[in-house]
N, CA, C and O atoms as a Tripos MOL2 file, in Angstrom:
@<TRIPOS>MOLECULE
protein
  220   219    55     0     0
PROTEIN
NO_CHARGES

@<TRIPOS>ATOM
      1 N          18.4880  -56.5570  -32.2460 N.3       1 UNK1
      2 CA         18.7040  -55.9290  -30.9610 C.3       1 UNK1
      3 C          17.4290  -56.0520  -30.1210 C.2       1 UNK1
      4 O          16.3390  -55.6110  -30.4850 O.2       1 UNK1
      5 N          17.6340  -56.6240  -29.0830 N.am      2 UNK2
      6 CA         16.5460  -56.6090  -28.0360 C.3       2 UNK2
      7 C          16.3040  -55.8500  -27.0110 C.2       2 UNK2
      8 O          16.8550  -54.7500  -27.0630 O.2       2 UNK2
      9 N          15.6120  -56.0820  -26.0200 N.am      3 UNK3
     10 CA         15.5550  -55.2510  -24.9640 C.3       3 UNK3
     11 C          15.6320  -55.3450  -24.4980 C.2       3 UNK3
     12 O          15.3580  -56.5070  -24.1970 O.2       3 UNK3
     13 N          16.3670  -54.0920  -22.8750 N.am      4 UNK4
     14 CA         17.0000  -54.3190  -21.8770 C.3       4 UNK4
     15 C          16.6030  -55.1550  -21.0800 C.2       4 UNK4
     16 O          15.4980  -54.8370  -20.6430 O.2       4 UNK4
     17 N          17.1360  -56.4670  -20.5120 N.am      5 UNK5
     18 CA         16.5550  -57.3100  -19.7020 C.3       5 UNK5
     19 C          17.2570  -56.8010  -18.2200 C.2       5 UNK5
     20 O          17.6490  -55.6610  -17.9750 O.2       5 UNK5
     21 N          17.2950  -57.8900  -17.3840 N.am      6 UNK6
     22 CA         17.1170  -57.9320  -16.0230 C.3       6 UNK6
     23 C          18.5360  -57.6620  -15.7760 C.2       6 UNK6
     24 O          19.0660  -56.6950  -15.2300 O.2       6 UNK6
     25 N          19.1410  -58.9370  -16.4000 N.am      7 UNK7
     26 CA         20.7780  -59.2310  -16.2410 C.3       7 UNK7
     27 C          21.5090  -57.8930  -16.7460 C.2       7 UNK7
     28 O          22.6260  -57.7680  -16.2430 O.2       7 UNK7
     29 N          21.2460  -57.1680  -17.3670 N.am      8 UNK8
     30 CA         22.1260  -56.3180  -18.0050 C.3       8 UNK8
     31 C          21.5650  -54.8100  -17.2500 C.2       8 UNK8
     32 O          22.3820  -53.8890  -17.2420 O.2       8 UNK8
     33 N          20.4530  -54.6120  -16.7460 N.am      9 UNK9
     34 CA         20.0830  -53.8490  -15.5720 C.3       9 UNK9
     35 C          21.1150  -53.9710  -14.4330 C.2       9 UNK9
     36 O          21.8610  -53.0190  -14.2070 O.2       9 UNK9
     37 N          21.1870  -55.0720  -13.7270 N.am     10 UNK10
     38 CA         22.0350  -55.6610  -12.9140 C.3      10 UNK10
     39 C          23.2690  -55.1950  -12.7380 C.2      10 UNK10
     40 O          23.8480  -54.6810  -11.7810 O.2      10 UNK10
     41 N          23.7300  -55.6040  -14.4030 N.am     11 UNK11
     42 CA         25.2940  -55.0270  -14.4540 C.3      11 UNK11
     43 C          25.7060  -53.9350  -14.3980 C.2      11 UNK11
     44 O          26.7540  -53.4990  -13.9230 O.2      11 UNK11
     45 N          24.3170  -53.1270  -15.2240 N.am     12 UNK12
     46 CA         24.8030  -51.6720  -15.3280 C.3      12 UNK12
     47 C          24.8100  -50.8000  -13.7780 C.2      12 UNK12
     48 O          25.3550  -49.7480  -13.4440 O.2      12 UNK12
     49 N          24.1000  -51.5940  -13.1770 N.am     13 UNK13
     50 CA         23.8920  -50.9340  -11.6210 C.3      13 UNK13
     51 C          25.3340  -51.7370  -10.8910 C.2      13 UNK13
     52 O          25.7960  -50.8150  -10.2190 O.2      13 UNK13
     53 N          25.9560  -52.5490  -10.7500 N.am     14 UNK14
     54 CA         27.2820  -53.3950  -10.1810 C.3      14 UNK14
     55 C          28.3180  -52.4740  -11.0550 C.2      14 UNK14
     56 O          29.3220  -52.5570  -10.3470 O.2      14 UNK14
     57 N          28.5980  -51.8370  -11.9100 N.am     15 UNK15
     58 CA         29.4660  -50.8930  -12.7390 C.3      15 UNK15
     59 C          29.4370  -49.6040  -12.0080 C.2      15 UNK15
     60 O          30.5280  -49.1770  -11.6310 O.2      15 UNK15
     61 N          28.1220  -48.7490  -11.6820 N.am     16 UNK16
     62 CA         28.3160  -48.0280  -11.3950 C.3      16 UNK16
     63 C          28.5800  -47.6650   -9.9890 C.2      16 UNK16
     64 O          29.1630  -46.6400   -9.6340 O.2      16 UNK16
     65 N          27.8240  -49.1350   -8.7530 N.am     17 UNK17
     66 CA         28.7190  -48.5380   -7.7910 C.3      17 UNK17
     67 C          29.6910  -48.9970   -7.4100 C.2      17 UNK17
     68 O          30.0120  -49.0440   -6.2230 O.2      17 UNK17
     69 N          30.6400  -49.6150   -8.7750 N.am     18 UNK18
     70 CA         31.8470  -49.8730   -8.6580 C.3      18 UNK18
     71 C          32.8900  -48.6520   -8.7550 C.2      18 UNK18
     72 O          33.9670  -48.4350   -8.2000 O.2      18 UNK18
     73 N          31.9500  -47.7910   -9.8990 N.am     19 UNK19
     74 CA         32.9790  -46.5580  -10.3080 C.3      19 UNK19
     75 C          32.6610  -45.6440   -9.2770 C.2      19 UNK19
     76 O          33.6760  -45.1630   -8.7730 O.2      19 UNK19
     77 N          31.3910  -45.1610   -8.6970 N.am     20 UNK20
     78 CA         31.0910  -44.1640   -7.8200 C.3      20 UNK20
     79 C          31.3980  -44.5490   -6.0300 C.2      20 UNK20
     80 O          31.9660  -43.8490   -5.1920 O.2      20 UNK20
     81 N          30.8960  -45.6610   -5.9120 N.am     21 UNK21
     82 CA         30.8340  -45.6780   -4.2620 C.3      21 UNK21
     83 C          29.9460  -45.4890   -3.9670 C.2      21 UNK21
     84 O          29.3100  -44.5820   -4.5040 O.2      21 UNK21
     85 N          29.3320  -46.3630   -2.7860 N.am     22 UNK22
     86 CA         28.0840  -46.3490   -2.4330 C.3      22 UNK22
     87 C          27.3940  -45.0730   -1.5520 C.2      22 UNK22
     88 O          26.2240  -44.8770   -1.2240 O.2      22 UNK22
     89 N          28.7230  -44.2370   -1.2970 N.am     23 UNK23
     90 CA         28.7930  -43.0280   -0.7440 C.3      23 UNK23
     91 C          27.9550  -42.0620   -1.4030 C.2      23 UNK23
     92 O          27.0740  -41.3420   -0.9340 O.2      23 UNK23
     93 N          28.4890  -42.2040   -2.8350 N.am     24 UNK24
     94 CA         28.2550  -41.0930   -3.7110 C.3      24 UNK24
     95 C          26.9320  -41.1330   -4.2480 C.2      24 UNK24
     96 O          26.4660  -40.1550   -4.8330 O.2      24 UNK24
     97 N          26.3570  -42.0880   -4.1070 N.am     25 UNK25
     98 CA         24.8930  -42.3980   -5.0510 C.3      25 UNK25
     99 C          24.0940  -41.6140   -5.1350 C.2      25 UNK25
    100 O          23.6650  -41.0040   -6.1140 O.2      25 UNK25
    101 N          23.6580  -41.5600   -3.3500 N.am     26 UNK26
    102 CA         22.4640  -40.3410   -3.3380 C.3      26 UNK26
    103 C          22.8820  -39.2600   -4.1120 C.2      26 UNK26
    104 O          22.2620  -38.8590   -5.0980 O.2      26 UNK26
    105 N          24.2810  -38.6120   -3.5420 N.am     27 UNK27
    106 CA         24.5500  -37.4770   -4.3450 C.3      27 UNK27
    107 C          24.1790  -37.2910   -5.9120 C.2      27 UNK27
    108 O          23.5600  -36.3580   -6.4250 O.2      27 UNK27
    109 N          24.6130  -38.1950   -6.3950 N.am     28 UNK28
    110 CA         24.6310  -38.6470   -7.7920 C.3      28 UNK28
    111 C          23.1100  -38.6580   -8.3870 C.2      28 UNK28
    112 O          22.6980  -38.4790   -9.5330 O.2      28 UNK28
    113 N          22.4870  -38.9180   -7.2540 N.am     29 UNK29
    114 CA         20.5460  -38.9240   -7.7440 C.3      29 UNK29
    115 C          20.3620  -37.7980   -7.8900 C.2      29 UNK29
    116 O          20.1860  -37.2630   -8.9850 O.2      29 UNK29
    117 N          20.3720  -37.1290   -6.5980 N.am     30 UNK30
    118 CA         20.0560  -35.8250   -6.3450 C.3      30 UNK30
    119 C          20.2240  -34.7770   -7.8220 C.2      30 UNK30
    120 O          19.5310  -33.8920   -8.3260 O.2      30 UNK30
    121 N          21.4930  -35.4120   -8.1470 N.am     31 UNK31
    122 CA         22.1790  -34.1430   -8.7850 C.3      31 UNK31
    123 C          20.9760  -34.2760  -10.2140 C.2      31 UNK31
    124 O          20.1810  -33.3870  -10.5200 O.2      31 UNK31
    125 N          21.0790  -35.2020  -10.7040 N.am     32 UNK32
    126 CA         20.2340  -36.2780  -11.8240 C.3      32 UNK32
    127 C          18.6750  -35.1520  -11.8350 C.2      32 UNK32
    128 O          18.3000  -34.4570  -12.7790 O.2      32 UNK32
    129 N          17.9090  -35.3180  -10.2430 N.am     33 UNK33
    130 CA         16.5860  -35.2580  -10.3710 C.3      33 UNK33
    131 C          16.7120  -33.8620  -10.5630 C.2      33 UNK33
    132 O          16.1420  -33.3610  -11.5320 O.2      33 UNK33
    133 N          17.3770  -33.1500   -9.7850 N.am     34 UNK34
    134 CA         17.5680  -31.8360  -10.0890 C.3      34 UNK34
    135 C          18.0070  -30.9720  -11.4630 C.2      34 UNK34
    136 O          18.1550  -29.7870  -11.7600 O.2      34 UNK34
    137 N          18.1030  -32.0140  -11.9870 N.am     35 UNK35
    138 CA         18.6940  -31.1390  -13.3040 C.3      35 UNK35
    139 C          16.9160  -31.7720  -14.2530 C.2      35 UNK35
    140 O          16.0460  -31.1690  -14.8810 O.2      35 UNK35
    141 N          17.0900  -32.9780  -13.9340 N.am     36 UNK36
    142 CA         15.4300  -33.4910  -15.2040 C.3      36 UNK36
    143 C          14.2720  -32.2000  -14.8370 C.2      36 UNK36
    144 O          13.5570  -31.6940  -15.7030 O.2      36 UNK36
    145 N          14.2620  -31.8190  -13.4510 N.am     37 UNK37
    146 CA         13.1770  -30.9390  -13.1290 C.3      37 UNK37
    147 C          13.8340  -29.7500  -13.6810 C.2      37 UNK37
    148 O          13.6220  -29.8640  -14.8880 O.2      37 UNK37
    149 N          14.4800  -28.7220  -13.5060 N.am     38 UNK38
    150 CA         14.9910  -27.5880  -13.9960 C.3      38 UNK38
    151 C          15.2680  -28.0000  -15.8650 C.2      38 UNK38
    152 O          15.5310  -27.0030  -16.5380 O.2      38 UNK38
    153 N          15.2240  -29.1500  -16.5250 N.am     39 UNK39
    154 CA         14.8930  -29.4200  -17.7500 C.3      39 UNK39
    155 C          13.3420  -29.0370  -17.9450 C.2      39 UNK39
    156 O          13.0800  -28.1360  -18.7420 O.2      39 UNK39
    157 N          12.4800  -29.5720  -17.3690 N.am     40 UNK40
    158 CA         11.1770  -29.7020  -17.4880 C.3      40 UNK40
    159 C          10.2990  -28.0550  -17.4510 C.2      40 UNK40
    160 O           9.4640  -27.4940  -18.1610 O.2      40 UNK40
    161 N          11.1290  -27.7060  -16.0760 N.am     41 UNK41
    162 CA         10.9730  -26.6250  -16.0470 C.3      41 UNK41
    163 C          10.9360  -25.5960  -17.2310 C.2      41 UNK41
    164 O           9.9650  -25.0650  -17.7710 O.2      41 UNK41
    165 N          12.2250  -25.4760  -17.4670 N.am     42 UNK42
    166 CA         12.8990  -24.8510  -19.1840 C.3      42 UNK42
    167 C          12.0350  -24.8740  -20.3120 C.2      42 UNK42
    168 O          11.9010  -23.9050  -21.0600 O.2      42 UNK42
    169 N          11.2150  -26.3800  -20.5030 N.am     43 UNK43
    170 CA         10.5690  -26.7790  -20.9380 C.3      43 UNK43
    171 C           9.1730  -25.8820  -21.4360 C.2      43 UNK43
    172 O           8.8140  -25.3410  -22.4820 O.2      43 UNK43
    173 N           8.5860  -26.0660  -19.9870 N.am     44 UNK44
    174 CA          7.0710  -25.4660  -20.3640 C.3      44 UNK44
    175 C           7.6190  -23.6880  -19.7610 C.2      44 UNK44
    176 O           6.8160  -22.9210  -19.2300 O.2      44 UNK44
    177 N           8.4700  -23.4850  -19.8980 N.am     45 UNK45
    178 CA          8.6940  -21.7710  -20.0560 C.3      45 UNK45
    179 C           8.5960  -21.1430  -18.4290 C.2      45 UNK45
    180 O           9.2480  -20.1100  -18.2790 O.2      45 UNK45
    181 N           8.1040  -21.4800  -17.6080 N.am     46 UNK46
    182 CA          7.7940  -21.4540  -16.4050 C.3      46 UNK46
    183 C           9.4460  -20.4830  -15.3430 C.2      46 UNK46
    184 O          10.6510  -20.7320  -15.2960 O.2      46 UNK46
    185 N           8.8020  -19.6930  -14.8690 N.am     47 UNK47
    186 CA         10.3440  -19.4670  -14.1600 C.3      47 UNK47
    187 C          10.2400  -19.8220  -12.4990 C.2      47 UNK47
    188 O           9.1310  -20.1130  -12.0500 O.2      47 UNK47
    189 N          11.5240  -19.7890  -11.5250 N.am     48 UNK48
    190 CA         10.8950  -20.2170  -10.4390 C.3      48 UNK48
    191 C           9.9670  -19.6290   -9.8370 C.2      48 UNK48
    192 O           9.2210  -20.3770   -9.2050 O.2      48 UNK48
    193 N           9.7090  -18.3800   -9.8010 N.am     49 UNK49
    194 CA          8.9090  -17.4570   -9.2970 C.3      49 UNK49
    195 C           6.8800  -18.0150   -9.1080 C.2      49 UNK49
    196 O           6.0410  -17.9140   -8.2130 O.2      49 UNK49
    197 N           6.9080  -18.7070  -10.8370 N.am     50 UNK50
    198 CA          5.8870  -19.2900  -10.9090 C.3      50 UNK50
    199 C           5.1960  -20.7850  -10.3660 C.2      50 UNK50
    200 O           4.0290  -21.1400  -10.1990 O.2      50 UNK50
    201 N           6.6490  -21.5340  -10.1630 N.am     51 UNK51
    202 CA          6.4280  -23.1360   -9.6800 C.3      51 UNK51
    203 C           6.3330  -22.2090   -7.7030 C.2      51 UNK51
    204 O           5.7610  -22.9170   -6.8730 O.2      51 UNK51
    205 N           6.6500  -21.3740   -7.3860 N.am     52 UNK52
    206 CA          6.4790  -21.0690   -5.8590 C.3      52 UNK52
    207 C           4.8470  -20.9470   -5.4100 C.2      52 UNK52
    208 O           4.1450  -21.3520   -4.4830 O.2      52 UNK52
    209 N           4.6190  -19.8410   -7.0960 N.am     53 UNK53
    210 CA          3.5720  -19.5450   -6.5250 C.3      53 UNK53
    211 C           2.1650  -20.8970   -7.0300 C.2      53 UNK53
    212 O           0.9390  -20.8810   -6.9310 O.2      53 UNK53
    213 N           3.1580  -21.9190   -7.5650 N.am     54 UNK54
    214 CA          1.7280  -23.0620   -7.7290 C.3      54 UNK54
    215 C           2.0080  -24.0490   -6.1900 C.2      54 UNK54
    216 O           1.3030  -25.0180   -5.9080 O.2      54 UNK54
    217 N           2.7130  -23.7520   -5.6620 N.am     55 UNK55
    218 CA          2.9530  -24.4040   -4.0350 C.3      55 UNK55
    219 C           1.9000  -24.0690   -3.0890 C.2      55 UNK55
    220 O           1.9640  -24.4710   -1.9270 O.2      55 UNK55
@<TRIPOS>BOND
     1     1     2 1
     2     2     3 1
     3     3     4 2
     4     3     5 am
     5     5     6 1
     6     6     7 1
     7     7     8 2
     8     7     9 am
     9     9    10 1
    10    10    11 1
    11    11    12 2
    12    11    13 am
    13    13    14 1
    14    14    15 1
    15    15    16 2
    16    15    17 am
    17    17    18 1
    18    18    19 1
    19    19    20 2
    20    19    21 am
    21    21    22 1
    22    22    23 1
    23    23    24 2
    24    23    25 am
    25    25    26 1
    26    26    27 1
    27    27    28 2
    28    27    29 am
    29    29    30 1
    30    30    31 1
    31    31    32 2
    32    31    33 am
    33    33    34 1
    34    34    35 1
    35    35    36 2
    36    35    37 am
    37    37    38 1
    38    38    39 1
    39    39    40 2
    40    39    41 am
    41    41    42 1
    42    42    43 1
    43    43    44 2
    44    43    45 am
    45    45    46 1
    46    46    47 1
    47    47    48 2
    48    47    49 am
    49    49    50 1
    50    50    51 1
    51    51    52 2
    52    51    53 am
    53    53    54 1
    54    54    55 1
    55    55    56 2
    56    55    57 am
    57    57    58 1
    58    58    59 1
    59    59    60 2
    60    59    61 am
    61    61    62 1
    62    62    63 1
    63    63    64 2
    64    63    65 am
    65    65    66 1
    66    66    67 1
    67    67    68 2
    68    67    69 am
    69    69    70 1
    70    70    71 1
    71    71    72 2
    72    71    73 am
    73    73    74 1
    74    74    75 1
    75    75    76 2
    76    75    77 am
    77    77    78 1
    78    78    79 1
    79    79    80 2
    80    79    81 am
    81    81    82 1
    82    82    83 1
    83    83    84 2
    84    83    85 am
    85    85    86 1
    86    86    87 1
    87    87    88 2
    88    87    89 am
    89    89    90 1
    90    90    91 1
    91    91    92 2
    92    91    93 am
    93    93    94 1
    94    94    95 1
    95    95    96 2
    96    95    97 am
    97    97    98 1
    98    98    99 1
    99    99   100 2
   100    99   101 am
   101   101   102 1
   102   102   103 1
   103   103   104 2
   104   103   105 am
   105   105   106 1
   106   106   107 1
   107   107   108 2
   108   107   109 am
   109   109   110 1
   110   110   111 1
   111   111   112 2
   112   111   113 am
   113   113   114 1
   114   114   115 1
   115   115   116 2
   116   115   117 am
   117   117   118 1
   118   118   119 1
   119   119   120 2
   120   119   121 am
   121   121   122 1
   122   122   123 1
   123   123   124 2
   124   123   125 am
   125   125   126 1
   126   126   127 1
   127   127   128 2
   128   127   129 am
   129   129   130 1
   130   130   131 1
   131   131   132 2
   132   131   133 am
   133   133   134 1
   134   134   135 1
   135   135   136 2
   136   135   137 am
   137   137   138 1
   138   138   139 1
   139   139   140 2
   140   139   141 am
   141   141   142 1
   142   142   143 1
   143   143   144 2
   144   143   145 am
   145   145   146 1
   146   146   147 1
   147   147   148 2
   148   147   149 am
   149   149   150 1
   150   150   151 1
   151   151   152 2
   152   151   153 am
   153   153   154 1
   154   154   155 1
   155   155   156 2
   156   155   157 am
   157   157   158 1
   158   158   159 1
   159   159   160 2
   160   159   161 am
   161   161   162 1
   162   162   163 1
   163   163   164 2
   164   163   165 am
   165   165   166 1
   166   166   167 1
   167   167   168 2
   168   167   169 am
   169   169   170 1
   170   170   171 1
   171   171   172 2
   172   171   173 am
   173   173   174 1
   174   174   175 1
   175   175   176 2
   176   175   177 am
   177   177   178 1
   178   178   179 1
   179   179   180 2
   180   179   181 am
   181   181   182 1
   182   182   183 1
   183   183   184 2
   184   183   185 am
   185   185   186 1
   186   186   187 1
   187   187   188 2
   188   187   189 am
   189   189   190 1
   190   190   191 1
   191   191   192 2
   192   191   193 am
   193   193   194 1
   194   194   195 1
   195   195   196 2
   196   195   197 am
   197   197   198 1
   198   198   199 1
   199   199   200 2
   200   199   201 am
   201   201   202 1
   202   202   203 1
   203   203   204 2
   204   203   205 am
   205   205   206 1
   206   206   207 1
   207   207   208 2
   208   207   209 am
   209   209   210 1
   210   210   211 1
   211   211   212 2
   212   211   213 am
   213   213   214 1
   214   214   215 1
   215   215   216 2
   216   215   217 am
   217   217   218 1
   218   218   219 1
   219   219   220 2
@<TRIPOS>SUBSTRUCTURE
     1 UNK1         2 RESIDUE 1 A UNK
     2 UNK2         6 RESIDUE 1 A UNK
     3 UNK3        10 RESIDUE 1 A UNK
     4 UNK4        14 RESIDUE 1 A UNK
     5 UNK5        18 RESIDUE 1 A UNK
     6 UNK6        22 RESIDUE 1 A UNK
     7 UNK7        26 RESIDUE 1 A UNK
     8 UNK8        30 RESIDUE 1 A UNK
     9 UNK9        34 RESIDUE 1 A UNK
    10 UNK10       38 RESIDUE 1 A UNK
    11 UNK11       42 RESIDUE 1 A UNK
    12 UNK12       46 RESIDUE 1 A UNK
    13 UNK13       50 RESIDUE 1 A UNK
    14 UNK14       54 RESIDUE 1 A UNK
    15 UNK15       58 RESIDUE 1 A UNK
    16 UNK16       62 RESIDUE 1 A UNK
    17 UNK17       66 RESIDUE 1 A UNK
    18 UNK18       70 RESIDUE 1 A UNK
    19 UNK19       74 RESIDUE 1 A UNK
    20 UNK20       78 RESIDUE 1 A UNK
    21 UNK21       82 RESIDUE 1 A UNK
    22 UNK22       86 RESIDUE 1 A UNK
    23 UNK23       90 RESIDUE 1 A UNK
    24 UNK24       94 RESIDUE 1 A UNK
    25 UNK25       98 RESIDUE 1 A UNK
    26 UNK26      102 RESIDUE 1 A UNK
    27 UNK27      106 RESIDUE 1 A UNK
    28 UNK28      110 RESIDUE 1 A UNK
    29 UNK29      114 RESIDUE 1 A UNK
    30 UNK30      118 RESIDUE 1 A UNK
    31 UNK31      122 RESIDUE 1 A UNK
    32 UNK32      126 RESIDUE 1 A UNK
    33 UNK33      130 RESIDUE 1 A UNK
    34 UNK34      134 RESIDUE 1 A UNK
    35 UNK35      138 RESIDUE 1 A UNK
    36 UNK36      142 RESIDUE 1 A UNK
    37 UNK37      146 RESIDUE 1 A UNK
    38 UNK38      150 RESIDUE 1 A UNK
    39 UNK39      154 RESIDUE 1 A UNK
    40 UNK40      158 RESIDUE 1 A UNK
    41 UNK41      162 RESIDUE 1 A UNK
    42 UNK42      166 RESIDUE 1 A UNK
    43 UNK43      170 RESIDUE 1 A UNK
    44 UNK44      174 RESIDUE 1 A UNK
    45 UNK45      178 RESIDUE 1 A UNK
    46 UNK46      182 RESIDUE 1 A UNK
    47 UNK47      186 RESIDUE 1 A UNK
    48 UNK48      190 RESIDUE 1 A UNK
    49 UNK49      194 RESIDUE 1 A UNK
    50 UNK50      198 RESIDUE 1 A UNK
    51 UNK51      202 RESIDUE 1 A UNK
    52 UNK52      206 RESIDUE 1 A UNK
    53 UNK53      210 RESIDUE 1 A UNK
    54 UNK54      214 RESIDUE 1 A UNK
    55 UNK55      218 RESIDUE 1 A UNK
């Protein structure tokens, strides 16, 4: 088994905005980044109260 090359990057991106629509993508990011950060968050124990007050 090798590793992900270019061509199969490609495809996997032509699949998905076959299934989603080019409409939906951003949405689809958004939703993505928002959940990895509220993971991360979870993570190091942190509640929002504390990421406000490191702003």
């Amino acid at each position: 088994m090798g590793r992900i090359g270019l061509g199969e990057l490609i495809l996997v991106a032509v699949v998905v905005l076959l299934l989603f629509g080019a409409q939906r993508l951003p949405q689809i990011g958004a939703a993505i980044g928002k959940a990895i950060r509220e993971f991360n968050v979870a993570l190091k124990g942190e509640s929002k109260e504390d990421q406000e007050l490191k702003k």
